[in-house]
Every structure is written in C-alpha cells, then in structure tokens.
C-alpha positions as CSV (number, residue, x, y, z in Angstrom):
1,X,-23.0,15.4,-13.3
2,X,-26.3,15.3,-10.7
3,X,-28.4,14.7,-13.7
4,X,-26.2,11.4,-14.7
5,X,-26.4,10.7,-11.3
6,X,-30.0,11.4,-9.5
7,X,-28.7,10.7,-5.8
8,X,-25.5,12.1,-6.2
9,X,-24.3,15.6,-6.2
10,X,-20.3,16.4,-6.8
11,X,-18.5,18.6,-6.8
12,X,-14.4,19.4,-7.4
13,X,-12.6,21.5,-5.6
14,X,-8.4,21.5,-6.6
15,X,-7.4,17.6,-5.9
16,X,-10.4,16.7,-4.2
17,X,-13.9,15.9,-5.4
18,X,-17.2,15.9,-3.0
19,X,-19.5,13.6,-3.4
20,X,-23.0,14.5,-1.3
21,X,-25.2,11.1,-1.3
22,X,-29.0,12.8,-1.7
23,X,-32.0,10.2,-0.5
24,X,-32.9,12.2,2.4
25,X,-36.4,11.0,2.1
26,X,-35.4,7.5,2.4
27,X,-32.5,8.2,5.1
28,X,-29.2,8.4,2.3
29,X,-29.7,4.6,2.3
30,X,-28.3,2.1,0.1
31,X,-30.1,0.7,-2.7
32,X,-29.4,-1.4,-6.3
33,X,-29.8,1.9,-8.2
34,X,-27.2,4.0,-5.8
35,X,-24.6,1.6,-5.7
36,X,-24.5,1.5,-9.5
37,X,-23.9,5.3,-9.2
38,X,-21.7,5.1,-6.8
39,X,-19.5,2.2,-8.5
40,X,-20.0,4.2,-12.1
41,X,-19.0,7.5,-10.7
42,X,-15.9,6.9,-9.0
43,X,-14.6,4.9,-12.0
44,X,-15.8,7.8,-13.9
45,X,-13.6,9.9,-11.3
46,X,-10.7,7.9,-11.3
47,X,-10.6,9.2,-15.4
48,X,-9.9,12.9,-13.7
49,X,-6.1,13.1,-13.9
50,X,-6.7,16.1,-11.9
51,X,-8.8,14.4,-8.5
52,X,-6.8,13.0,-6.0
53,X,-8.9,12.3,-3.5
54,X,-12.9,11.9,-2.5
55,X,-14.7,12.9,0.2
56,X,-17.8,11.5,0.8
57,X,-20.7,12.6,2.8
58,X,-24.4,12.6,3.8
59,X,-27.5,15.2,2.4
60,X,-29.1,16.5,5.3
61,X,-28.0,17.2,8.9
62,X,-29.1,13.6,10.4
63,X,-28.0,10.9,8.5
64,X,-24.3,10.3,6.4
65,X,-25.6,6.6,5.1
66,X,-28.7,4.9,7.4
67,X,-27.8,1.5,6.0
68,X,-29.3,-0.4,3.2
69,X,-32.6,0.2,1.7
70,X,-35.1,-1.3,4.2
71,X,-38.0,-1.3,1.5
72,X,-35.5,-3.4,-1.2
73,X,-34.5,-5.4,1.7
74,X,-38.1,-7.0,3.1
75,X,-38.7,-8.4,-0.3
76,X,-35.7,-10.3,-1.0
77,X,-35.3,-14.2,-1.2
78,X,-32.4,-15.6,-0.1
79,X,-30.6,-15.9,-3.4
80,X,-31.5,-12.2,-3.9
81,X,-30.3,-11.6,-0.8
82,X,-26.8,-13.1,-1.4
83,X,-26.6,-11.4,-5.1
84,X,-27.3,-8.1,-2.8
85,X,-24.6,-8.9,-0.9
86,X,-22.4,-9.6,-3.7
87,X,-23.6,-6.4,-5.5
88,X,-22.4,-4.2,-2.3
89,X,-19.3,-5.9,-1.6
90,X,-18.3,-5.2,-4.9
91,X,-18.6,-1.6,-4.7
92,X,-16.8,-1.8,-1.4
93,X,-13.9,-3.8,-2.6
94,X,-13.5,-1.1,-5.3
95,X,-13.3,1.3,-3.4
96,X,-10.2,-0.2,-1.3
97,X,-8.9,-0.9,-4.4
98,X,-9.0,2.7,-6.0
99,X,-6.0,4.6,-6.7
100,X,-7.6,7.7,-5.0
101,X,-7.6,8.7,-1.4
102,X,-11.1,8.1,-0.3
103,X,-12.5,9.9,2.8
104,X,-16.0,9.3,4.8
105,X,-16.7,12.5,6.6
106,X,-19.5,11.0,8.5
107,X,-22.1,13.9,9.3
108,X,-25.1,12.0,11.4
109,X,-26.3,8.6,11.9
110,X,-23.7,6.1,9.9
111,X,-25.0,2.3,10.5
112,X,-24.9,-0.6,8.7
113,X,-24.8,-1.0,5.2
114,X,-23.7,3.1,5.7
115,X,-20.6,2.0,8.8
116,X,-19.6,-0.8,6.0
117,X,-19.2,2.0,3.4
118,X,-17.0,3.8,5.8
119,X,-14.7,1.1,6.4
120,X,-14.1,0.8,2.5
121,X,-12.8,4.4,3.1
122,X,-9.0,5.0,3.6
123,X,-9.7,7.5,6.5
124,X,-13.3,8.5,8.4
125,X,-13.5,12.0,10.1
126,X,-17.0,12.4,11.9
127,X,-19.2,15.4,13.4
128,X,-19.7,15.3,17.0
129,X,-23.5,14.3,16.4
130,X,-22.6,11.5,14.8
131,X,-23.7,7.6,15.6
132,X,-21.6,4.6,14.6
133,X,-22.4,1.1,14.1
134,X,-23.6,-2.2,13.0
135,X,-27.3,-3.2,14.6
136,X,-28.1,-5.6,11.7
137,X,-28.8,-8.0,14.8
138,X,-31.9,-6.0,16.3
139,X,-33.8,-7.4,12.7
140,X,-32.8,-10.8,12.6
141,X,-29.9,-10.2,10.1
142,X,-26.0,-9.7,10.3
143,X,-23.7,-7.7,8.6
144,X,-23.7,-8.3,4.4
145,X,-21.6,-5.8,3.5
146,X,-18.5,-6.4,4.7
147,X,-19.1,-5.3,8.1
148,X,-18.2,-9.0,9.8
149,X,-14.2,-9.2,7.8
150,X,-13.2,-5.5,8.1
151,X,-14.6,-4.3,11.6
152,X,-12.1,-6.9,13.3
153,X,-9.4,-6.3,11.3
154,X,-9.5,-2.4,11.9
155,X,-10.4,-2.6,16.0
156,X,-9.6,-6.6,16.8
157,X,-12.0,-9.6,17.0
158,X,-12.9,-9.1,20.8
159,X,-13.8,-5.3,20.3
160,X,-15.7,-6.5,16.8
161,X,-17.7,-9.4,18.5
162,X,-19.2,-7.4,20.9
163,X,-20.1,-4.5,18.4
164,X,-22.3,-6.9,16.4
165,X,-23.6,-9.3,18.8
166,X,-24.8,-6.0,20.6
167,X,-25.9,-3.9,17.3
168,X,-24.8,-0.6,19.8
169,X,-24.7,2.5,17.9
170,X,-21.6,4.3,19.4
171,X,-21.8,8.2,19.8
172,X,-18.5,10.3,18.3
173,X,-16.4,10.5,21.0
174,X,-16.8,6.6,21.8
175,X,-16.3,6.0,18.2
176,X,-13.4,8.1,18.3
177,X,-11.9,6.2,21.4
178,X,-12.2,2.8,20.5
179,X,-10.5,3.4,16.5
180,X,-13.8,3.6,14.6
181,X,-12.7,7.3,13.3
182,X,-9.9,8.9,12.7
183,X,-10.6,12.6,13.4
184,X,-13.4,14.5,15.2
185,X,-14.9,17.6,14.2
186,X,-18.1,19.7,15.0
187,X,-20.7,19.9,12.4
188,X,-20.0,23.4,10.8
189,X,-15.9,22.4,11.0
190,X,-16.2,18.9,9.2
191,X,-15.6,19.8,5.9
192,X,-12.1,22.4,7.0
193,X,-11.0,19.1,9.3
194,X,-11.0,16.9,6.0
195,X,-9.3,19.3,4.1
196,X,-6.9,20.2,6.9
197,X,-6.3,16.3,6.6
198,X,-5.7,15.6,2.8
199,X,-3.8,18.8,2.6
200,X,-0.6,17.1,4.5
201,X,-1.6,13.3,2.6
202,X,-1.9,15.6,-1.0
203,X,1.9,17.0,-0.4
204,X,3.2,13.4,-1.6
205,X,3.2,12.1,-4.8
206,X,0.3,9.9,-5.8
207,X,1.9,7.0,-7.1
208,X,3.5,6.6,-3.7
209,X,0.1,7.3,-2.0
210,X,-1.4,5.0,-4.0
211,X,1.4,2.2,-3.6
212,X,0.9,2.7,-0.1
213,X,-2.6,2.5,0.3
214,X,-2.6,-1.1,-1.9
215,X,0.2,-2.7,0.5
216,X,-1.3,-1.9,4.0
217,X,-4.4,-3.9,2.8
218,X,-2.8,-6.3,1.4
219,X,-1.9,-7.4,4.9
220,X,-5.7,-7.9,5.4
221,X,-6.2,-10.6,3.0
222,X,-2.8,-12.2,3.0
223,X,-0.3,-14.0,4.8
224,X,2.9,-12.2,6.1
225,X,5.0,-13.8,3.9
226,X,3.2,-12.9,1.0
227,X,2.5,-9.4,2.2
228,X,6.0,-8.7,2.2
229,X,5.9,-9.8,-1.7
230,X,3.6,-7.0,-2.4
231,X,5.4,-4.5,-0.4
232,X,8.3,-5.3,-2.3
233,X,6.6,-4.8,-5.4
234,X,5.2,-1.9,-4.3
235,X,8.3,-0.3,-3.0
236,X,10.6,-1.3,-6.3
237,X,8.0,0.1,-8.5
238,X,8.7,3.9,-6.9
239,X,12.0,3.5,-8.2
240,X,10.3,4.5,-11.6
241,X,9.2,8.1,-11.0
242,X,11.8,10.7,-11.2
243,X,10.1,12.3,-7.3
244,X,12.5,10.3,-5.0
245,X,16.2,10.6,-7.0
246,X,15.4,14.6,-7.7
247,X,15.3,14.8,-3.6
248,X,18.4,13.6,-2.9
C-alpha cells in the first residue's frame, strides 16, 4: 500500500491498522497531495471488514504532524487559501464521521494544522516529548483547520481563547492536565499504551462503538433537543443486532 500511497506507510495488525505519515524532510506536514491520501486511504480502510480501529502517528522521533505545508502555504491567494481550508476540513470532518475508532498517538511536535488532525481523532495518547498546540498567530494567521470550533468544545472557550491568542506550544504533561490528551506514554511505550487502550474499546461490538461515537458529537453541532433525537436513533437502532438480547 506505500506505493499507492508515497507519504504513507500502514500497516494491520488484528483490528487495528497503523498508519505512519512519512515527510520527515518537510516536518510530516500537511499538504494538497497528503490529505488526498489520507482522505483516500481511510475510505479505502473503512472497506476492511476486518479493521476496527486506526492509529495514526508521526515518521521520525521529532515531529507527529508540524502543521500545514509552509512552502504551499506562502503562495496562496485568499480564495486559495479558503479552498485550502475547505480541502482540510473535509478530511477532518471525515474522519469524525468514520465508523472506525481513530487514534492520534502523538510522537513529537503536533501543532497546527498537525493539533487540528488530532482533534478529528476519537482519542490522542502522546510521548512524553511531545509539544501541543495551535501558534498560527506568531505568522499572522489563525487556525483553518478546524482548530478555532473543536478546541473549545473539547477544553471550554476560556481555556481555548487563551491557547490561540497566545499560539503556546504546551509540553505533555501540561497537555495532559488541561484535557488536550487522553493518555501519556514514554516514547518506546507509545505504541503498547494505544494498544492497552483499544484492547478494552475492541471488546464491544462495533455497531455500538460506532453508534456511540456519532451521538457524542452530535452534541457539538446540535442543539439539546435535537441531540437527544440522534441518541434516540442511535440507541433504537442497537436493538437490530442479536449482541445485546444473547446477554441477557
């Protein structure tokens, strides 16, 4: 598959498939050309009856994603600009919407474009060298990625504010305090903590995972009242796998 895709290398392993994003020269940033392999290959996955969940991470020891491609990004008009940020939050709406359980383990520097691909992850375990954040400000640009809707829905608008007005890149165990990341892990140990972690989400049935997963964010795009709606939907339509009656 690395040949299909130049700047990705995966790999399955039972349930779970890895997915190494490989620029290293260029910092594992985001470009036009790796977000159409990224978008392509986990609808691609998403064929695999057999993959449950994806784990994604960075080449190299330094960087998991350092944002968007600075090169693309110096040359682009402002209607460019916007079809850019269309272009990403596409992939990164996707991604939330996949059926699959879809992990960041975050193993270096993860900022901007690369901290708004980790928020369109259901779950983000990080090495203890890692660095967090969103400094589109220190350029003279904000967030386009998504960064500016999801941060404050995941730690709050005051908490969110102050991480982009400031552009600070927060080290692990900050990240970790303040609801960034979920887990924390030392660089040789990343990979066991994720599996440790998807072995106890993998012992449910999918369709429940995946019904659960699509009603918590509902309830960041919709009203209460209509949230409720979808959890309703969402709970009703486990009522049409055999899992639940054969346990009681």
């Amino acid at each position: 598959m690395h040949g299909e895709y130049p700047h990705l290398k995966s790999e399955q392993a039972g349930e779970i498939c890895w997915v190494t994003i490989d620029r290293q020269g260029d910092r594992n940033s985001l470009n036009s050309e790796l977000i159409a392999e990224l978008t392509q290959h986990l609808e691609d996955i998403e064929r695999r009856d057999s993959v449950r969940a994806v784990v994604y991470t960075g080449a190299g020891d330094s960087y998991f994603i350092g944002g968007a491609d600075g090169v693309e990004m110096m040359n682009l008009s402002p209607e460019e600009a916007k079809a850019f940020s269309s272009l990403i939050q596409g992939l990164f709406n996707r991604m939330q919407e996949s059926p699959l359980i879809l992990v960041a383990a975050i193993n270096g520097l993860c900022f901007g474009g690369g901290f708004e691909f980790a928020l369109a992850c259901d779950l983000r375990l990080a090495s203890e060298n890692a660095r967090i954040g969103l400094p589109e400000v220190k350029v003279g640009l904000i967030p386009g990625g998504g960064g500016t809707q999801r941060l404050p829905r995941l730690v709050g608008m005051g908490r969110a504010m102050e991480m982009i007005l400031t552009g600070h890149l927060f080290p692990a165990e900050e990240a970790l305090h303040i609801g960034l990341i979920h887990r924390l892990a030392c660089r040789a140990e990343l990979r066991t903590r994720c599996e440790e972690t998807l072995k106890k989400i993998l012992r449910q049935p999918q369709y429940a995972l995946s019904a659960a997963k699509q009603s918590v964010y509902a309830s960041m795009h919709l009203p209460l009242d209509r949230g409720l709606v979808v959890e309703q939907h969402q709970f009703s339509t486990c009522f049409s796998h055999d899992f639940f009656p054969n346990l009681m």
